[in-house]
N, C-alpha and C positions, 0 to 999 in steps of 0.2 A: 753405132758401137764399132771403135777401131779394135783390132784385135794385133801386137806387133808381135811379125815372126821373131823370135832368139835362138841365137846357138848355144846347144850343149855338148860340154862335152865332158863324157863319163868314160870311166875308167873303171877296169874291173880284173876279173879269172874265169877263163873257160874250163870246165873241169872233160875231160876226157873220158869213156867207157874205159879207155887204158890206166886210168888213174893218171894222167900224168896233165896238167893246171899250166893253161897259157896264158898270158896277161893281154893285156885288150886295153886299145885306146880309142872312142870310135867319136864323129861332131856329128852330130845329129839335127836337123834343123825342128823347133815343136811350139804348142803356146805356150805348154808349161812343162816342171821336170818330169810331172806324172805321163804327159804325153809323147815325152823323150825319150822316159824307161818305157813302155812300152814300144816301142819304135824299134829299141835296140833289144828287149829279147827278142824279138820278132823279127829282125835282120837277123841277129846270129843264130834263132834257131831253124832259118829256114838256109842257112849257109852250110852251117855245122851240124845239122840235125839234133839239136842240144834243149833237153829239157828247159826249164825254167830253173828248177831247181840245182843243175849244172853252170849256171852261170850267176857269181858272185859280184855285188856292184859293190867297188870301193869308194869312191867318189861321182859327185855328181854336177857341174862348177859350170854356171852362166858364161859364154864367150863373149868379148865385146868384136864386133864386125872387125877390128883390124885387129884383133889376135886370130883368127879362122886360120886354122892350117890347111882343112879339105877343102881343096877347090869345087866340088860339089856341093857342097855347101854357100860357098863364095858364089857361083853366080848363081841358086838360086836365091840368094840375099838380093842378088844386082836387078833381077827382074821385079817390072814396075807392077804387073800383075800375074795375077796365075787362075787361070779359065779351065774348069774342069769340063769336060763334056759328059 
């Protein structure tokens, strides 16, 4: 069973305690979208200390390898494997 890594990349709004709503564009590497949105509330809410509920997903769009803008993403695409210990 092959399983292929894909990029996403979701777009959204961070909502503020200030009230005030930042826009968010992040590429996330996952197997699927469900495991891409959890990926990125979970980046943003361990950056921004941000509810779930403060962060609104407006879109959510498969990458093809040569649209990748984050280079984090870019070479964990490039490695042949990845060995967890």
């Amino acid at each position: 069973m092959t399983r292929e890594v894909k990029v996403f990349r979701i777009r959204g709004l961070m909502k503020y305690r200030t009230g005030d709503a930042q826009p968010f564009t992040i590429e996330v590497t996952a197997l699927s979208e469900e495991q891409a949105l959890e990926k990125v509330y979970s980046l943003l809410g361990s950056r921004h200390k941000l509810k779930r509920r403060n962060i609104k997903i407006q879109s959510i769009e498969e990458v093809s390898i040569e649209d990748v803008k984050s280079d984090y993403a870019r070479r964990l695409l490039e490695l042949g494997r990845l060995v967890v210990i």
